[in-house]
C-alpha positions as CSV (number, residue, x, y, z in Angstrom):
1,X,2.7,-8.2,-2.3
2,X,4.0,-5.5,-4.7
3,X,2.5,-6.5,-8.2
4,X,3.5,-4.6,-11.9
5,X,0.7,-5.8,-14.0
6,X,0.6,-4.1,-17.8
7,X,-2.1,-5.4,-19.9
8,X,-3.1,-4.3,-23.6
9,X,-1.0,-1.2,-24.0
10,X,-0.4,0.4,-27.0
11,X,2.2,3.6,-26.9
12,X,1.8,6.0,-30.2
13,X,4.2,8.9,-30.6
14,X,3.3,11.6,-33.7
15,X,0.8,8.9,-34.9
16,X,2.6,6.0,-35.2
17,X,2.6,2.4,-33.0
18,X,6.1,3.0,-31.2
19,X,5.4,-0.6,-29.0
20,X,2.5,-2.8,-28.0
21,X,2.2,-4.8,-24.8
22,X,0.0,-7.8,-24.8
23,X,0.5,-8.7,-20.9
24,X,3.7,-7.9,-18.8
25,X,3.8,-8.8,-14.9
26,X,6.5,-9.0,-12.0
27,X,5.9,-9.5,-8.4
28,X,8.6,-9.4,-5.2
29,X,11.9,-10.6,-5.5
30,X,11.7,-10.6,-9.9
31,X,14.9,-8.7,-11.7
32,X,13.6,-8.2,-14.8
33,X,16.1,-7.1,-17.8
34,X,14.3,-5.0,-20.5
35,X,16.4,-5.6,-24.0
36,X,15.8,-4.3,-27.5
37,X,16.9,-2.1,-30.2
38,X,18.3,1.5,-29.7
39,X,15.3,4.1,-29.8
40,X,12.6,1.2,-29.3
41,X,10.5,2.5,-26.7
42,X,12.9,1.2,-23.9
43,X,12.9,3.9,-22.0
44,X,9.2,5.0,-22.5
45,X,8.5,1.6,-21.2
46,X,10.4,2.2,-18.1
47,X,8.8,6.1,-17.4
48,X,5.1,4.2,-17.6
49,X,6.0,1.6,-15.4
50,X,6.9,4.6,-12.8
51,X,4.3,7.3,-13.6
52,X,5.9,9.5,-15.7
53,X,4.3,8.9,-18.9
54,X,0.9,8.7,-18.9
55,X,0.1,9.2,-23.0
56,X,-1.0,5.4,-23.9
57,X,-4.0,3.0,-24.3
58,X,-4.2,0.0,-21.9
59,X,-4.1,-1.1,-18.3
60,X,-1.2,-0.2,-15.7
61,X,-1.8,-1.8,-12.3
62,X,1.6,-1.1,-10.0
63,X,1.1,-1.5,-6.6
64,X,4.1,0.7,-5.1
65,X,6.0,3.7,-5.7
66,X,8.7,3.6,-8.5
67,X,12.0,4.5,-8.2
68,X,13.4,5.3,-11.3
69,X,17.1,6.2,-12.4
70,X,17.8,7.7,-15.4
71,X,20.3,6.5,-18.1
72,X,21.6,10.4,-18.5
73,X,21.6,13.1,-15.4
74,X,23.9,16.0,-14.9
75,X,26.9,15.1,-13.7
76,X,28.2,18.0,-11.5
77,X,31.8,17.9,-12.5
78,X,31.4,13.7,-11.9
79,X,32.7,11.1,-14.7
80,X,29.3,9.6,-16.3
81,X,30.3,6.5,-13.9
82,X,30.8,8.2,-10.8
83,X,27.6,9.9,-11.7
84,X,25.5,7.1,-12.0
85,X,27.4,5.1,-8.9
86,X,26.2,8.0,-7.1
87,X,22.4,7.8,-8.6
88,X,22.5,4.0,-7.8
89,X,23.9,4.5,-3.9
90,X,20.9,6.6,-3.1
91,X,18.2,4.9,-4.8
92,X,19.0,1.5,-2.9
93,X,19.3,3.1,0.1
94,X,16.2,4.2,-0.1
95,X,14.9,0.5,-0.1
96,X,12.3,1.2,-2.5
97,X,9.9,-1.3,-3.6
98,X,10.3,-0.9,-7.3
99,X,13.8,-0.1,-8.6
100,X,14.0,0.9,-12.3
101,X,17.9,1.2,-14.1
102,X,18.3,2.5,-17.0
103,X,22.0,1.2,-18.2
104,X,23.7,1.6,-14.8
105,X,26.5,-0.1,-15.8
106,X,27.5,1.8,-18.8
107,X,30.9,4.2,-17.7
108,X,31.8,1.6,-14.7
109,X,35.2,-0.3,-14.8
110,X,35.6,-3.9,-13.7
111,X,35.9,-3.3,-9.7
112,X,32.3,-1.0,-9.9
113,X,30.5,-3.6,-12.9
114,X,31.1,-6.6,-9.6
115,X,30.2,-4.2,-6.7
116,X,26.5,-3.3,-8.7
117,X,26.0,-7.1,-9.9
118,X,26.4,-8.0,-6.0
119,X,24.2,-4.9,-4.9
120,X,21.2,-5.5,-7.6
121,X,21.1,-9.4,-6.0
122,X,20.8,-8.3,-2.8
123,X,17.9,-6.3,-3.9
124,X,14.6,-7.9,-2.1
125,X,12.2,-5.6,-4.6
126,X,10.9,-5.7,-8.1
127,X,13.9,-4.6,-10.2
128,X,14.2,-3.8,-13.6
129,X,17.1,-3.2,-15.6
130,X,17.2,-1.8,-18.8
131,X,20.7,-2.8,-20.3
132,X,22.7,-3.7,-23.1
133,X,25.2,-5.4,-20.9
134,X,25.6,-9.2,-21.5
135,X,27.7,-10.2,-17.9
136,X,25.3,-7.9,-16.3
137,X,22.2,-9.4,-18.0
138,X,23.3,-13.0,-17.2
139,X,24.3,-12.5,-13.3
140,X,21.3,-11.0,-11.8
141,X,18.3,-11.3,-14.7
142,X,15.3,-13.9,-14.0
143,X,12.9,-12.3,-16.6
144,X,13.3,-10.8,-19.7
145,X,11.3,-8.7,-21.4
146,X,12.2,-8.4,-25.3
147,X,11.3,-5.4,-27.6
148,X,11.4,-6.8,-31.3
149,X,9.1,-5.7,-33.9
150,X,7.5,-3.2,-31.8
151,X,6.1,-6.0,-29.6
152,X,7.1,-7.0,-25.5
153,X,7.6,-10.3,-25.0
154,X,8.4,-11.8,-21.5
155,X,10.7,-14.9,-21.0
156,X,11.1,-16.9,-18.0
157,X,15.0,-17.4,-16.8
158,X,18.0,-15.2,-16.9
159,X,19.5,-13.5,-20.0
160,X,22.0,-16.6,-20.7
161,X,18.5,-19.0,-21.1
162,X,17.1,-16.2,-23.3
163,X,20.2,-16.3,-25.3
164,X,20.1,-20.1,-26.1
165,X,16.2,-20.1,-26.7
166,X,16.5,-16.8,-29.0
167,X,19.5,-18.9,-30.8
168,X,17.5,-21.9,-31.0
169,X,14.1,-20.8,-32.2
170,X,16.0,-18.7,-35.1
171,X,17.9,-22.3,-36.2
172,X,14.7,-24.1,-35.8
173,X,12.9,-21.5,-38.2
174,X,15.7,-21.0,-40.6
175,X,15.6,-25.1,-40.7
176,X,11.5,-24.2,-41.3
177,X,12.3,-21.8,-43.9
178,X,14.6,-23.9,-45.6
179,X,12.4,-27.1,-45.3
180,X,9.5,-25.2,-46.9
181,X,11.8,-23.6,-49.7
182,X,12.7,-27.3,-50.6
183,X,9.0,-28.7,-50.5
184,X,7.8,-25.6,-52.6
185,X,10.8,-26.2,-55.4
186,X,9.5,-29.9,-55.3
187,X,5.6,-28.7,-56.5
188,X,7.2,-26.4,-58.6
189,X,8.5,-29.2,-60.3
190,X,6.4,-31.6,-60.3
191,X,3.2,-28.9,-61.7
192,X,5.8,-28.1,-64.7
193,X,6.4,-31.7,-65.1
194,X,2.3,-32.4,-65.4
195,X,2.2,-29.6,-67.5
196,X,4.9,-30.9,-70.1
197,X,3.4,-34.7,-69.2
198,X,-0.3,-33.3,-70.5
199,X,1.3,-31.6,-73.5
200,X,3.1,-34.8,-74.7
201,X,-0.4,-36.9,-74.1
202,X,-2.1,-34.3,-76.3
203,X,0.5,-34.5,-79.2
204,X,0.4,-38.3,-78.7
205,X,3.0,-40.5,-80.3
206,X,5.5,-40.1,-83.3
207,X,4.7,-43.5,-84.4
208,X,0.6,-43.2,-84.4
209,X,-0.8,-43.3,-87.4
210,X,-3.3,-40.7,-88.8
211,X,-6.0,-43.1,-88.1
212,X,-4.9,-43.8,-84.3
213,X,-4.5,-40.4,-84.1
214,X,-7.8,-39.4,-84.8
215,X,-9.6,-42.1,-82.8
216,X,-7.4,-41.3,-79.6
217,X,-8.1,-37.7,-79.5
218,X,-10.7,-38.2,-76.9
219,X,-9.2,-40.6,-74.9
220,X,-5.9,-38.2,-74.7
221,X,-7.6,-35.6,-74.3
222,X,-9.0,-36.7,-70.7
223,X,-5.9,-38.1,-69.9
224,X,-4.2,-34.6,-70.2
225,X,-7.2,-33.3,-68.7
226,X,-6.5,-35.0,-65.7
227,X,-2.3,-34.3,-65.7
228,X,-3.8,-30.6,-65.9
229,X,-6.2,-31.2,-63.0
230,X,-3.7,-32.6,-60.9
231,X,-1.0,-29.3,-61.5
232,X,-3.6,-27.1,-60.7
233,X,-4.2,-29.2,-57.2
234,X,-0.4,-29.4,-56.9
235,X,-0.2,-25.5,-57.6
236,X,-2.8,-25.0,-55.0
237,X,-1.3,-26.6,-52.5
238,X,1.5,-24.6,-53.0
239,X,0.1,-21.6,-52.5
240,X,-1.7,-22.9,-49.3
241,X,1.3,-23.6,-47.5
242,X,2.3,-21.5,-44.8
243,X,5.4,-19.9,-46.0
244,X,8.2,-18.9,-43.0
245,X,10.1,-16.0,-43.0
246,X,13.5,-16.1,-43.3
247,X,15.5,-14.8,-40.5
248,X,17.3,-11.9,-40.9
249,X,21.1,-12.5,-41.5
250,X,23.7,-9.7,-41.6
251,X,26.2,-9.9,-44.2
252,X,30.2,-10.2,-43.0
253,X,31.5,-6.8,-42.3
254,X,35.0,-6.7,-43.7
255,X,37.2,-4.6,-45.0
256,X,40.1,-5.1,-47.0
257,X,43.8,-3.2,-46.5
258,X,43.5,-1.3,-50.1
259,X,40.3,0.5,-47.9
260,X,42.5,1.8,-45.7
261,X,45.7,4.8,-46.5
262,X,49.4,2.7,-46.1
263,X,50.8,2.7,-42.9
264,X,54.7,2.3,-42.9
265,X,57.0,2.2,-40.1
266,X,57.1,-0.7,-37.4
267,X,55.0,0.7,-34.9
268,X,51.9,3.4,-35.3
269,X,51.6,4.5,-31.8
270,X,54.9,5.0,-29.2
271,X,54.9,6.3,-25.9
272,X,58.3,6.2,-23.9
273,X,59.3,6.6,-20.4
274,X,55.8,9.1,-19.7
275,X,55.0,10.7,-16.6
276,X,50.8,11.4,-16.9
277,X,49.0,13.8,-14.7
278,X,45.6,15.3,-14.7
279,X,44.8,18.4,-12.2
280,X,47.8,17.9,-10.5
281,X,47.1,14.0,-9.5
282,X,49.8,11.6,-11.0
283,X,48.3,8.8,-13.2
284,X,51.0,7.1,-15.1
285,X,54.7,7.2,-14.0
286,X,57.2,6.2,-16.6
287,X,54.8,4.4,-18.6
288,X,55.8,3.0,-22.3
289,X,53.9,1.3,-25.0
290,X,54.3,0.6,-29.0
291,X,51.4,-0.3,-30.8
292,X,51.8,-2.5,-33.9
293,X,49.7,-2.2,-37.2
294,X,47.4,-4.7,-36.9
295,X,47.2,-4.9,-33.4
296,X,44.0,-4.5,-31.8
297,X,45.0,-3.0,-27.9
298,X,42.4,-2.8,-25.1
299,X,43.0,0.0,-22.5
300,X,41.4,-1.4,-18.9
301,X,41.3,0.2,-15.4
302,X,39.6,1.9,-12.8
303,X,37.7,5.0,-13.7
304,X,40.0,8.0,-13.3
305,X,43.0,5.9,-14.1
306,X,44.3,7.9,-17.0
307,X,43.3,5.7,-20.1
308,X,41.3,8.3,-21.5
309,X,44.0,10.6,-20.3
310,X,46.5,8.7,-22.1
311,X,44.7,8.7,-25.3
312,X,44.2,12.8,-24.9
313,X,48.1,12.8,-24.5
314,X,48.8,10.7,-27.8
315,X,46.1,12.6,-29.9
316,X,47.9,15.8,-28.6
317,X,51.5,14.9,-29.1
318,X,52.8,15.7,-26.2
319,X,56.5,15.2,-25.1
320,X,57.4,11.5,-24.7
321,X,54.7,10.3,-27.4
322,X,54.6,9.4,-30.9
323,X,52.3,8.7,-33.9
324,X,53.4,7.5,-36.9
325,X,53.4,10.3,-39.5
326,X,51.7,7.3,-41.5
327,X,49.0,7.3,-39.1
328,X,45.4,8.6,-40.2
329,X,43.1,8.7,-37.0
330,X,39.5,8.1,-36.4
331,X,39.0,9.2,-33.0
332,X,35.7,8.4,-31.2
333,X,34.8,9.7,-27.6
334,X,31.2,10.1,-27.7
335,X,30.3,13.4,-27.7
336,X,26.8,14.2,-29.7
337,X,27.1,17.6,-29.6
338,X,29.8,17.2,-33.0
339,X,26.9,16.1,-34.7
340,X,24.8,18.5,-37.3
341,X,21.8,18.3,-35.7
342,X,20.2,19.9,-39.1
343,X,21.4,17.1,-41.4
344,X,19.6,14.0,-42.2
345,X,21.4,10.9,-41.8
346,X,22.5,9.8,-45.1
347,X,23.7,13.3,-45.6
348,X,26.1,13.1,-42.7
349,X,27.4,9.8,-43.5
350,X,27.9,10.2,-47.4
351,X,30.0,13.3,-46.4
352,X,32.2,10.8,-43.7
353,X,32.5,7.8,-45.1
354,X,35.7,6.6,-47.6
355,X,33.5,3.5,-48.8
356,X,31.3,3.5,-51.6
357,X,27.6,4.3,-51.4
358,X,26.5,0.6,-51.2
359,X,29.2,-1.0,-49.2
360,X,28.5,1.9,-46.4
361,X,24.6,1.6,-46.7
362,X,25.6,-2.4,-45.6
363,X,27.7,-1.4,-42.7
364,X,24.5,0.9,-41.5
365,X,22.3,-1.8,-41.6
366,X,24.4,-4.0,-39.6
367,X,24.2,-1.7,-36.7
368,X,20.6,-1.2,-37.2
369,X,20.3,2.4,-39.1
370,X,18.5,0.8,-42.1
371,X,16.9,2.7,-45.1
372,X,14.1,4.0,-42.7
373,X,16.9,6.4,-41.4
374,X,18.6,7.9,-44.1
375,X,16.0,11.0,-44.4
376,X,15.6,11.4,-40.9
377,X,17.3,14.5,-39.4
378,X,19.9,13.5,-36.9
379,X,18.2,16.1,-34.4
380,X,15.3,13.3,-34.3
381,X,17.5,10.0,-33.7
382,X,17.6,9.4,-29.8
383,X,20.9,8.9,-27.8
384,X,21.7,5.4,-28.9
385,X,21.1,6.0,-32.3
386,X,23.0,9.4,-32.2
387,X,26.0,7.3,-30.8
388,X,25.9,4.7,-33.5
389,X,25.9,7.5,-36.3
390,X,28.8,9.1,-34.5
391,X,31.0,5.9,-34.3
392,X,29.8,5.1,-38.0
393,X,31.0,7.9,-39.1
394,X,34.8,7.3,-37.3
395,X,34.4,3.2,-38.8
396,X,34.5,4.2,-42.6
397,X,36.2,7.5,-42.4
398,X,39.8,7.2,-44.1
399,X,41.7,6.3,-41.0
400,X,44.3,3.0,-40.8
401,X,44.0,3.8,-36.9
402,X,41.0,3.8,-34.9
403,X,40.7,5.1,-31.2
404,X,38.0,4.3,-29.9
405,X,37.0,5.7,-25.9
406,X,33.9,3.8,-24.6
407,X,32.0,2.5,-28.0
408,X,30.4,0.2,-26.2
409,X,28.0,2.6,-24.0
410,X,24.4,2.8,-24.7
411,X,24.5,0.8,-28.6
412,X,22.3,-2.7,-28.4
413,X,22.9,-5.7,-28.4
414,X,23.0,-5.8,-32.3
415,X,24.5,-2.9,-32.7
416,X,27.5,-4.7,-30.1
417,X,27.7,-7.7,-31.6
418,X,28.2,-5.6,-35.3
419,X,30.6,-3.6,-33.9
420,X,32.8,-6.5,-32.2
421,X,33.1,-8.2,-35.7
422,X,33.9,-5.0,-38.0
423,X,36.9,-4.7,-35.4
424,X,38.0,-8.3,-35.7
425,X,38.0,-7.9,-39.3
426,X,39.2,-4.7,-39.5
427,X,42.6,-4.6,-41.2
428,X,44.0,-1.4,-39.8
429,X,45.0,-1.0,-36.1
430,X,42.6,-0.2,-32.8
431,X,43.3,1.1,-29.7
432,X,39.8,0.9,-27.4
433,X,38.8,2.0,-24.1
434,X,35.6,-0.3,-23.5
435,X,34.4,-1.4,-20.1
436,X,32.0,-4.5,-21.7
437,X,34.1,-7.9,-20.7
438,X,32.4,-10.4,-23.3
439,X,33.1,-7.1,-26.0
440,X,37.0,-7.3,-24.9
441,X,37.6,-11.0,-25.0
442,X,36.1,-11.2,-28.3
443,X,37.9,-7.9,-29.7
444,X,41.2,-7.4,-28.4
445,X,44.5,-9.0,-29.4
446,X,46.5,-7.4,-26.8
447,X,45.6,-6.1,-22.8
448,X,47.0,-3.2,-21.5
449,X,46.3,-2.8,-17.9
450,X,46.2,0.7,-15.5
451,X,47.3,-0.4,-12.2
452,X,48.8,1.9,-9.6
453,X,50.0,4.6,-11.6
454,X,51.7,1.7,-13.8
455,X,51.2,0.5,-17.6
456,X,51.2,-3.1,-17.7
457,X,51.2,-5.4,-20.3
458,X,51.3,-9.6,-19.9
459,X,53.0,-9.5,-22.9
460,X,55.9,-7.6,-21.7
461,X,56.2,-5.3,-24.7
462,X,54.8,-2.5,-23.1
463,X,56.8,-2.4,-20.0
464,X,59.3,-0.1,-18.9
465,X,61.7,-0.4,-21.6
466,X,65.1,1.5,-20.8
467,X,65.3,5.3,-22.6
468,X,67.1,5.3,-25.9
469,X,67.6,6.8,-28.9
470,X,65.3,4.1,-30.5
471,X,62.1,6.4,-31.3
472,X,64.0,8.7,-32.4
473,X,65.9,6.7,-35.3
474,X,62.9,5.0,-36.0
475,X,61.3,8.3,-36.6
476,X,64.0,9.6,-39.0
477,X,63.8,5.9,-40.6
478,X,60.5,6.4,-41.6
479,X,60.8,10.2,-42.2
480,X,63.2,9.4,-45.2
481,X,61.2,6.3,-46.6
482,X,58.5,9.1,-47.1
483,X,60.7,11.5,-48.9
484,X,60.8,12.0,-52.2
485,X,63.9,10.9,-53.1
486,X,65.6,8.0,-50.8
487,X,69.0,8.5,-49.0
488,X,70.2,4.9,-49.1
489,X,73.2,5.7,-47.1
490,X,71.8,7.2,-44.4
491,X,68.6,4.9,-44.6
492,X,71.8,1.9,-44.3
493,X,73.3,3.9,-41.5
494,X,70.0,3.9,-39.5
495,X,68.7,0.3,-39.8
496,X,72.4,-0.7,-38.2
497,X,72.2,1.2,-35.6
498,X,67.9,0.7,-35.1
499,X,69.2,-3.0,-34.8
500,X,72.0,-2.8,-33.1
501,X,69.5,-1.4,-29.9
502,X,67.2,-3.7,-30.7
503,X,69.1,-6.6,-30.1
504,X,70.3,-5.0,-26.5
């Protein structure tokens, strides 16, 4: 029987406890999801499993070779999901006994997300998937192995029963915390209320005479004695208690529309009657869509369908598309190599954002780059962190429209759940390629969906609509309501005929 058996590790990088492991095991037929924070010790988990890493303290008993596929490889002119299809095809036909993924769905659309869900469950090895991908989590998990506070721990059951326990053990502890709080308020008061109780006994009453007074003193005097006593074993007791910590809760990431420049004009983004190619293969015939401020639009298809294509073509201007002049981009695509390697974090970040200092610190911590981070050099920060500085940076920029190609890839679970409610409250406009279906559902306001060299849109207003003059007098419209001095006539002229095709 093929065994993985981890007992007692400790991994240290430049000094420092990067994870421990207390006791980790998986035998035949277990699919075991690793989860944690970006730049955890994910990863270096997964390369000591297999071999590769042989700098830590402990025991590693694995009974079988290790195949292990990276999360990044050269790609050889392949898109990042057609690379890691390919990586995924030959390491299960190699039937190996232990298979190790490091976010293998990351860069797949829908159609390749099912065919590796079915694959992995098929699998008759130890697998273990290192992923930040909830539906993938949820099909094929039956262990999970958590990294939180540099510590493993293993659950029994698929990522869905982690979920719910997780969720329950924080309410039960935050119900803890707040019980305690309560019961240590209620000492608090009653020690005070000794105190004053022992203090009024001492003075004794307005209405004793010198006399009584005098021969009482004693007798008060043990009787505050004893008030006194019994605050100091109230007081005690309070600091015996076992005091719970309070579970760490993010504060709402919103924004307001004064954040964000004016937008004017009915529609930010317009693309009419466009033919799409890339390298001489057609993607898009005839394809049309208006994007409304406020909208947030998801862009779904197959890899290689265009919708990254598309966005190139919008950020470009080419013929038959149309941004607002109103319009102030933040355009993510991934691509660390933008970053000043040289620069520590918070240097970066004060430079990009439009926020103040404190209100941008919070959004950071959301997404997990705390106060630790803000004099580390971005050189230092591993993928998943570099992406989440990167699409930081595009979040609080000045920009009323964000673009936004694959955010989802490689940031945690945290980091996800961060991200989907800054969009939701966002009050600008977003246009997102994203590949994560729970991420989508929660997010999006509108689908638009690539589909044999089509644009379609369930709600209709992004198909085919007839050529007109429409963009074009909309464009003038909002040309003159940014001039300097208004041309009411003309600006009359234009909204009669802007609604005269409109109601065609």
């Amino acid at each position: 029987m093929t065994q993985i058996n981890l007992a007692n590790i400790e991994k240290t990088v430049a000094g420092t406890t990067l994870f421990t492991v207390q006791r980790l095991s998986a035998t035949d037929g277990a699919r075991v999801g690793i989860i944690g924070a970006n730049g955890t010790g994910k990863t270096t988990l997964a390369k000591i499993i297999a071999g590769v890493d042989t700098q830590f303290s402990g025991e590693r008993h694995v009974t079988a070779p290790v195949t292990l596929v990276p999360q990044i490889a050269p790609a050889m002119g392949q898109s990042g999901g057609q690379s890691m299809l390919a990586r995924v095809r030959v390491a299960l036909a190699q039937r190996p006994a232990i298979l190790i993924l490091d976010e293998p769905s990351a860069n797949l659309d829908d159609e390749h997300q099912r065919w590796l869900q079915e694959q992995l469950l098929r699998f008759k090895g130890i697998l273990i998937v290192i992923s930040h991908d909830r539906s993938l989590l949820t099909a094929i998990t039956t262990q999970v192995w958590s990294l939180e506070e540099q510590t493993y721990t293993p659950y029994n059951g698929n990522f869905a029963k982690f979920t719910t326990y997780r969720e329950q053990r924080r309410e039960n502890t935050l119900s803890q915390y707040h019980h305690e709080q309560r019961e240590q308020r209620d000492l608090r008061e009653a020690v005070q209320a000794r105190h004053e109780k022992a203090a009024r006994i001492r003075k004794g009453s307005r209405q004793m005479s010198a006399g009584e007074r005098a021969n009482s003193q004693s007798v008060r005097e043990q009787n505050a004695g004893k008030m006194e006593r019994g605050a100091r074993a109230l007081k005690d007791r309070a600091n015996r208690q076992t005091v719970t910590v309070k579970p760490h809760e993010t504060a709402p990431l919103k924004l307001v529309a004064t954040d964000l420049p004016p937008v004017r004009g009915k529609f930010l983004v317009t693309v009419n009657e466009l033919d799409l190619q890339r390298d001489g293969r057609m993607l898009l015939q005839r394809a049309s869509l208006r994007v409304a401020p406020g909208e947030r639009v998801a862009l779904v298809g197959p890899n290689g369908s265009g919708k990254s294509t598309l966005i190139e073509a919008i950020l470009a201007h080419q013929a038959n598309t149309r941004l607002a002049p109103s319009a102030r981009v933040g355009y993510f695509h991934q691509d660390m190599t933008v970053l000043p390697q040289e620069q520590t974090v918070w240097q970066f970040m004060s430079r990009a954002t439009a926020l103040d200092g404190n209100r941008t610190r919070l959004i950071m911590g959301a997404f997990g780059l705390s106060a630790i981070f803000y004099e580390r050099l971005i050189g230092e920060l591993s993928g998943g962190e570099q992406v989440k500085l990167q699409l930081l940076a595009i979040l609080v920029s000045a920009s009323n429209l964000l673009i936004l190609d694959e955010p989802t890839n490689y940031l945690d679970l945290p980091a996800l759940q961060a991200l989907a409610e800054y969009l939701v409250n966002y009050p600008g406009t977003v246009v997102f390629v994203a590949h994560d279906q729970d991420f989508r559902q929660q997010v999006a306001t509108r689908t638009l969906v690539f589909k044999n060299q089509k644009l379609l849109d369930p709600t209709k207003t992004a198909k085919g609509t007839p050529a007109s003059d429409l963009p074009r007098l909309q464009f003038e419209y909002d040309q003159l309501m940014m001039a300097p001095e208004l041309d009411t006539q003309r600006l009359r002229e234009l909204r009669e005929q802007i609604a005269a095709l409109k109601a065609k």
